[in-house]
C-alpha positions as CSV (number, residue, x, y, z in Angstrom):
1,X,-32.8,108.0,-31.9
2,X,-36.0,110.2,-31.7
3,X,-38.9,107.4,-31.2
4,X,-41.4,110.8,-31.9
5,X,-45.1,110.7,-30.8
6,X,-46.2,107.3,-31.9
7,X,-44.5,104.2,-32.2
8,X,-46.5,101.4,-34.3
9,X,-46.4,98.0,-33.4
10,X,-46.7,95.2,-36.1
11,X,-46.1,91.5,-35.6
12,X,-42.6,90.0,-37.3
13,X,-44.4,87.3,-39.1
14,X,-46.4,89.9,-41.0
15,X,-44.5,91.2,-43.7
16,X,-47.7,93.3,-45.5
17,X,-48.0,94.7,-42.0
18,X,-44.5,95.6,-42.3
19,X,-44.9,97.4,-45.4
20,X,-48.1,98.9,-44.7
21,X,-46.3,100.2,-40.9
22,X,-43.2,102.0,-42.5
23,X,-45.4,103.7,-45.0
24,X,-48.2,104.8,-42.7
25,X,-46.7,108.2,-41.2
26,X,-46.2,107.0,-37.7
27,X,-43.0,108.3,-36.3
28,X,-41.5,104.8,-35.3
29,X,-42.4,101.1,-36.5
30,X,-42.0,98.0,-33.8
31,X,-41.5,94.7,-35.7
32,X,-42.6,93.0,-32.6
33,X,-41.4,89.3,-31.9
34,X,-42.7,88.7,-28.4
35,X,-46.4,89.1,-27.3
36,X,-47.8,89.5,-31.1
37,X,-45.8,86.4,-32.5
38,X,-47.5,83.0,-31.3
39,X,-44.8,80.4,-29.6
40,X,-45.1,78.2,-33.0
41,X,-44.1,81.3,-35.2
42,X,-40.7,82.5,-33.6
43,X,-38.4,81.2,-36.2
44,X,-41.1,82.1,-38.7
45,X,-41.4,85.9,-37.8
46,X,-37.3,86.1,-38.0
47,X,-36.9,84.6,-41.5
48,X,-40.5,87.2,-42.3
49,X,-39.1,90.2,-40.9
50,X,-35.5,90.0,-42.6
51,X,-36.7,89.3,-45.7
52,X,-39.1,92.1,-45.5
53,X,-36.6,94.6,-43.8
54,X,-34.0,93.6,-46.6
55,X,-36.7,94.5,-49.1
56,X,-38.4,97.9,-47.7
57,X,-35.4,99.2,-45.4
58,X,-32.1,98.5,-46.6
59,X,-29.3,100.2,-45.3
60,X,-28.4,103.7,-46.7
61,X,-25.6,103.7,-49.6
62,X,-21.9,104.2,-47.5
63,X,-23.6,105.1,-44.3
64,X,-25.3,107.8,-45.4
65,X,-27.9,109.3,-43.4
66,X,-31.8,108.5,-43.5
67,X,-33.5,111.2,-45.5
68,X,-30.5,112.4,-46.8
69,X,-30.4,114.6,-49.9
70,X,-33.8,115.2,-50.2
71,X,-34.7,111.7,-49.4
72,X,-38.4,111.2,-47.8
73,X,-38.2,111.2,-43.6
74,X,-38.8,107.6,-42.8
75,X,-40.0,106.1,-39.4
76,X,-37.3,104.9,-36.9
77,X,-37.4,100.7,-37.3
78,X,-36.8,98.9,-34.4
79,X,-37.2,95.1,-33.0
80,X,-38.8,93.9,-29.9
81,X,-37.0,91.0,-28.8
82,X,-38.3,88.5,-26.8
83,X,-37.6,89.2,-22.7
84,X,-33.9,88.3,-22.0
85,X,-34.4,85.4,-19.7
86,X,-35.9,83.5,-22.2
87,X,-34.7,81.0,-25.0
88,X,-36.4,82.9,-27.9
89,X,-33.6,86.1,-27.1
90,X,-30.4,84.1,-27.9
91,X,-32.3,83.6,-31.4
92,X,-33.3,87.1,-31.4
93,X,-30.0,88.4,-30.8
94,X,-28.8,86.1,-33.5
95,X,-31.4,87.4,-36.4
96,X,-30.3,91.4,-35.3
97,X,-26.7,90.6,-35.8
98,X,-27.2,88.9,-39.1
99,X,-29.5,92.6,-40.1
100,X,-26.5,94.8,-39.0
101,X,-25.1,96.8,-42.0
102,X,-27.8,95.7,-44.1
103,X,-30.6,97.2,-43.2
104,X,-31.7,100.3,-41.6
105,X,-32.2,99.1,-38.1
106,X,-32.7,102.2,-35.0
107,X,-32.7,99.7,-31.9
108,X,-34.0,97.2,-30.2
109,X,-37.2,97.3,-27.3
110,X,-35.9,95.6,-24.9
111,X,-39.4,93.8,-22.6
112,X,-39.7,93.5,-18.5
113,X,-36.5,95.6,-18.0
114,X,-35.7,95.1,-14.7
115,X,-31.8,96.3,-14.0
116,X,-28.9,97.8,-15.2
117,X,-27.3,94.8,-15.2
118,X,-29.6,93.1,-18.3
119,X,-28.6,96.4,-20.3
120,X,-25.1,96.3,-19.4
121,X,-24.8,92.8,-20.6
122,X,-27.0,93.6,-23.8
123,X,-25.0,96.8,-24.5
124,X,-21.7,94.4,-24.7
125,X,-23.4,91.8,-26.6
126,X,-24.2,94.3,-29.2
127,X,-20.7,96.0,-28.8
128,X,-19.4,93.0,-30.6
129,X,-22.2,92.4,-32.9
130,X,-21.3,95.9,-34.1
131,X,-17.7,95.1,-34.4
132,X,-18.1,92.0,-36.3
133,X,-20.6,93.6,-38.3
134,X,-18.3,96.7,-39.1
135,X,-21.0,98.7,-38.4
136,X,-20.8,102.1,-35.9
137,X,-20.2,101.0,-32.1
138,X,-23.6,102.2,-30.4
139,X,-25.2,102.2,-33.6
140,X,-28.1,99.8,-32.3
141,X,-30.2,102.3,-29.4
142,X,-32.4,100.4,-26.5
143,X,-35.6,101.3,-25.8
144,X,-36.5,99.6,-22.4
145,X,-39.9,98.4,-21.4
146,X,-40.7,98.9,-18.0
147,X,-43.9,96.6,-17.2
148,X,-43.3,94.9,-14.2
149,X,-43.5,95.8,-10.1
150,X,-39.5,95.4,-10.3
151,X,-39.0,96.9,-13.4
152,X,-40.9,100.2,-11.6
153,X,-38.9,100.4,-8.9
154,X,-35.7,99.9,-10.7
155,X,-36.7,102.5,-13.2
156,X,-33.6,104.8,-11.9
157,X,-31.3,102.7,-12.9
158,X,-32.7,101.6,-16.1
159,X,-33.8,104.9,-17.6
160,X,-29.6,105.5,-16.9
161,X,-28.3,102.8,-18.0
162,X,-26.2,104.3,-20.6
163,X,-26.1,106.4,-23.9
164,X,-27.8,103.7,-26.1
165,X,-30.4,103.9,-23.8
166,X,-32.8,107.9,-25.2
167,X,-36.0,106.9,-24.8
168,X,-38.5,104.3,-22.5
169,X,-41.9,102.7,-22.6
170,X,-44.2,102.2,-20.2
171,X,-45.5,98.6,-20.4
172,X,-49.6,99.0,-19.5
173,X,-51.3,95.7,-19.9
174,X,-48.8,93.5,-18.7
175,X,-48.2,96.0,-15.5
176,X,-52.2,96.0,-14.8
177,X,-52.4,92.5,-15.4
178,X,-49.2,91.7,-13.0
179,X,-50.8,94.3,-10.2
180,X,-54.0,92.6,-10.5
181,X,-55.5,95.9,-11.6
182,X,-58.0,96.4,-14.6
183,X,-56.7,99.6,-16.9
184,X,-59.2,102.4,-17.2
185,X,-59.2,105.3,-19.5
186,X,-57.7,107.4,-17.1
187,X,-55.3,105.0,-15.9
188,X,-55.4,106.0,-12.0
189,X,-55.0,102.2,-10.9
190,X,-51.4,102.8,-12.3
191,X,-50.6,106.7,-11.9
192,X,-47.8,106.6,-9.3
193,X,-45.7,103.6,-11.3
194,X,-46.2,106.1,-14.3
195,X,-45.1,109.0,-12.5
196,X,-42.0,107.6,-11.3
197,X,-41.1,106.8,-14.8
198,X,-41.8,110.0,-15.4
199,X,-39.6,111.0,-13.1
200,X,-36.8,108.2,-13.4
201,X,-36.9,109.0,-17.2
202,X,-36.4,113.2,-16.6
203,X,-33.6,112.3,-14.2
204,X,-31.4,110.7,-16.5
205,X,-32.1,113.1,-19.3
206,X,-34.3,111.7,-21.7
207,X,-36.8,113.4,-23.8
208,X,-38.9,110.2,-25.1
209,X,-40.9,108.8,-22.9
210,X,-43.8,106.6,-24.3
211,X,-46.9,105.3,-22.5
212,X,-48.1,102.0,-23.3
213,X,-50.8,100.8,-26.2
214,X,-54.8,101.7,-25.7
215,X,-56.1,98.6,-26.7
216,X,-59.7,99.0,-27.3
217,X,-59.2,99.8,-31.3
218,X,-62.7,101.0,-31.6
219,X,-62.9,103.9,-28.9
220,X,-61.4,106.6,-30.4
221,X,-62.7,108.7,-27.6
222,X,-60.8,106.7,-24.9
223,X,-58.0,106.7,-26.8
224,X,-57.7,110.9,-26.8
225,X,-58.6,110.9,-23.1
226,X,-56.4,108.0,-22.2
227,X,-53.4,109.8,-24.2
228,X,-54.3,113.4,-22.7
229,X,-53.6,112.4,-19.2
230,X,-50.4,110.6,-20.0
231,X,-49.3,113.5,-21.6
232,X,-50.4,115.8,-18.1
233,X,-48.0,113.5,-16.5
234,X,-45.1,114.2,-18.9
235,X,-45.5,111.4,-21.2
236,X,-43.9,112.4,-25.0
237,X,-45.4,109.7,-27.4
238,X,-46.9,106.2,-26.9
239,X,-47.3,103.3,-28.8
240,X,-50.5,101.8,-30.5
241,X,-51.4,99.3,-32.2
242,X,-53.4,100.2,-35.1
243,X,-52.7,102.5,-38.1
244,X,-56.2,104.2,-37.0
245,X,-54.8,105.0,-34.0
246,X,-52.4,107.3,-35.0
247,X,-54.3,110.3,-35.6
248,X,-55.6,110.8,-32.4
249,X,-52.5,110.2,-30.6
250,X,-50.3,112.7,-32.9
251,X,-53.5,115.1,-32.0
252,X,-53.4,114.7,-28.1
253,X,-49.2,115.0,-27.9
254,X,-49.5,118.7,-30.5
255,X,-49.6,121.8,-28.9
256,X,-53.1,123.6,-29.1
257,X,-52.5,126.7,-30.9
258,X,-54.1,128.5,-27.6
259,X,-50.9,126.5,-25.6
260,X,-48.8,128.2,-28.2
261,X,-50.0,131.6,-28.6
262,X,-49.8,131.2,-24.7
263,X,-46.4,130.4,-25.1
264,X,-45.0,133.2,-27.4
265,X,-47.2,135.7,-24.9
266,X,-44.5,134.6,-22.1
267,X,-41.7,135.1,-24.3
268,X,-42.9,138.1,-25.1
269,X,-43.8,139.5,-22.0
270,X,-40.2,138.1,-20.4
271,X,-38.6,139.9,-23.3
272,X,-40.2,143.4,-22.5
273,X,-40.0,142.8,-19.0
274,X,-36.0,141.8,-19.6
275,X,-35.8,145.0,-21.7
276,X,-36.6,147.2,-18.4
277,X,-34.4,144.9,-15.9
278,X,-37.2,143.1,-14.3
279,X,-37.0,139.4,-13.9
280,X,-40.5,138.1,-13.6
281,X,-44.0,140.0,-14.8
282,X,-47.6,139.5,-15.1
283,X,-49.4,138.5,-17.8
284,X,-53.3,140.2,-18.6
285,X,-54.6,136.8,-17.4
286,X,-53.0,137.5,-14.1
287,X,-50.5,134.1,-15.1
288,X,-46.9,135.3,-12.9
289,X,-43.9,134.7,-15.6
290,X,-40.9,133.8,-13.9
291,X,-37.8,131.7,-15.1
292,X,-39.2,128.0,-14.8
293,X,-42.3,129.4,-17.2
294,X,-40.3,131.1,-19.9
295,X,-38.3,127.8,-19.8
296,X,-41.8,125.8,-20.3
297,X,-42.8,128.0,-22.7
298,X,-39.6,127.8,-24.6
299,X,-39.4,123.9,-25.2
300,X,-43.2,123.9,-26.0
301,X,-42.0,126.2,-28.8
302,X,-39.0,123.9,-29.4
303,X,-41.3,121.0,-29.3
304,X,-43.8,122.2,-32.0
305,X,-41.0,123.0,-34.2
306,X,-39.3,119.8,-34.3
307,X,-42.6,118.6,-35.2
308,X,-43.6,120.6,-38.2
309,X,-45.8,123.1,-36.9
310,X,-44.7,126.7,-36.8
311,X,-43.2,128.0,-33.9
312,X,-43.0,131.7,-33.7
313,X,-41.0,133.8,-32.1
C-alpha cells in the first residue's frame, strides 16, 4: 500500500467528512476513531463510518483492482483504531472484520506502537479475520504510529515487523506533549526521535514514511516550513488535518524543477563519463558525481514519476 504524500485525517462519526475526504485529491484518507472521536461517540463513529464506507467505497466487483479499466485513482482508505491496550480496540477490531470483502479497506493505523509483539498479535488477529472473511491473507496493511518515548526507541523493531507493515507515522503532538516539549515549526525539540525513525524506517526497507499533523490550520507558512524540514530529514509524506492543507504539503514533498534538471545533469554527465570508462566526474558547478549521487539522482527521477510529473531521461 502506497500511503503517497498526504494522508487526510477525518473523524469516523463524520460521514460528510468522509465523503468530502475521499473526493478531495489527497493520496490517502484516515477514518480516525481515536483522538478525533469523543469517548461518548465510539459506537457511534463505527455504525457512521460503515455505513458511509458501504456507500462511497465498496469493494471492487470479483476483486478487481482499484482504478482498474480506466476507473478514476482513488485515495488509499484506512482506519485508525483505537490504541491496543484499550477497550475501544476489541470493538474496533470487530467493526474492520465485519467491512472485510465489502468495502475497499487499505489498512489499519495502528496508535502508540510500542513492540513487535502488539503487531505480531494484530497480524494474526487479522490472519483470521481475513480467512473468515474469504478475503486475501495480508490484504489489511498496518501503518504504525510511533508517538511515544518507547515507541522511539523500539522503532527497529516496529518499522520490521513484517510485510503488512510498508509505511510509518510519526506521532508529533502526542510525542511533544509526552516529552514535555512544545512543537515549533522546525520541530528541533524532536529532531533526533524523528531521525531515528528515519533511520529505523530506511533499515527495514520502507519508502513511506509520514511526519505527523501541523496543527495550526491557519499558517500556511508554518506548514511549508514545518513540512520542508521533515522532508530534509527523509520524511516521504505526512498527514494533516484539513483539506486546505493539502496543497502545500503535496508542494513541499515535489521535486523543484531545478532539483530535477539537477538530477538528469548527473545522469547525464555519469552517462558521458561511463561512455569514456571513468567512474565519477565533475559537474560545471564543481558538484563531484560518483555512485551514491547518480543513485539520488535516479530515485528523485523515479519519485517525480510515480507522482505525475515528468521525469526525463
Amino acid at each position: 500500500m502506497d500511503v503517497g504524500r498526504t494522508l487526510l485525517f477525518v473523524p469516523g462519526d463524520r460521514p460528510d467528512r468522509i465523503a468530502k475526504a475521499l473526493t478531495s485529491g489527497a493520496d490517502a484518507v484516515a477514518v480516525d476513531f481515536e483522538d478525533a472521536v469523543g469517548e461518548a461517540s465510539k459506537e457511534t463513529a463505527r455504525a457512521l463510518t460503515a455505513e458511509a464506507l458501504t456507500r462511497l467505497a465498496p469493494a471492487p466487483p470479483g476483486g478487481a483492482a482499484p482504478g482498474a479499466s480506466g476507473a478514476a485513482v482513488r485515495p488509499a482508505v484506512l482506519v485508525r483504531i483505537n490504541a491496543l491496550e484499550t477497550p475501544e480496540a476489541e470493538a474496533d477490531l470487530a467493526a474492520v472484520a465485519s467491512l472485510l470483502g465489502t468495502v475497499r479497506l487499505d489498512g489499519l493505523i495502528v496508535p502508540k506502537a510500542e513492540s513487535v509483539r502488539q503487531l505480531d498479535e494484530l497480524d494474526a488477529r487479522l490472519t483470521a479475520a481475513e480467512a473468515a472473511a474469504g478475503t486475501g491473507p495480508g490484504e489489511l496493511s498496518l501503518l504504525p504510529v510511533v508517538e511515544t518515548a518507547a515507541g522511539v526507541l523500539a522503532s527497529a523493531g516496529v518499522a520490521a515487523a513484517g510485510p503488512r507493515v510498508h509505511a510509518v507515522l510519526f506521532g508529533t503532538l502526542d510525542l511533544a506533549a509526552g516529552l514535555g516539549v512544545r512543537p515549533s515549526v522546525e520541530g528541533r525539540e524532536l529532531l533526533h526521535a524523528r531521525s531515528q525513525l528515519v533511520l529505523a524506517a530506511r533499515a527495514a526497507g520502507l519508502t513511506g514514511i509520514l511526519d505527523g499533523p501541523y496543527a495550526a490550520l491557519d499558517d500556511e507558512n508554518g506548514l511549508a516550513r514545518s513540512t520542508l524540514a521533515a522532508r530534509e530529514l527523509g520524511f516521504t509524506g505526512r498527514a494533516v488535518l484539513h483539506p486546505r492543507q493539502l496543497a502545500p504539503v503535496r508542494a513541499a514533498f515535489t521535486p523543484t524543477d531545478a532539483e530535477l534538471d539537477q538530477a538528469r545533469a548527473v545522469l547525464a554527465a555519469h552517462r558521458d563519463a561511463s561512455g569514456r570508462g571513468a567512474a565519477a566526474v565533475r559537474l560545471s558547478d564543481g558538484t563531484f558525481v560518483d555512485r551514491p549521487v547518480v543513485a539520488r539522482a535516479e530515485a528523485l527521477l523515479r519519485e517525480s514519476g510515480r507522482h505525475g510529473a515528468e521525469a526525463g531521461s
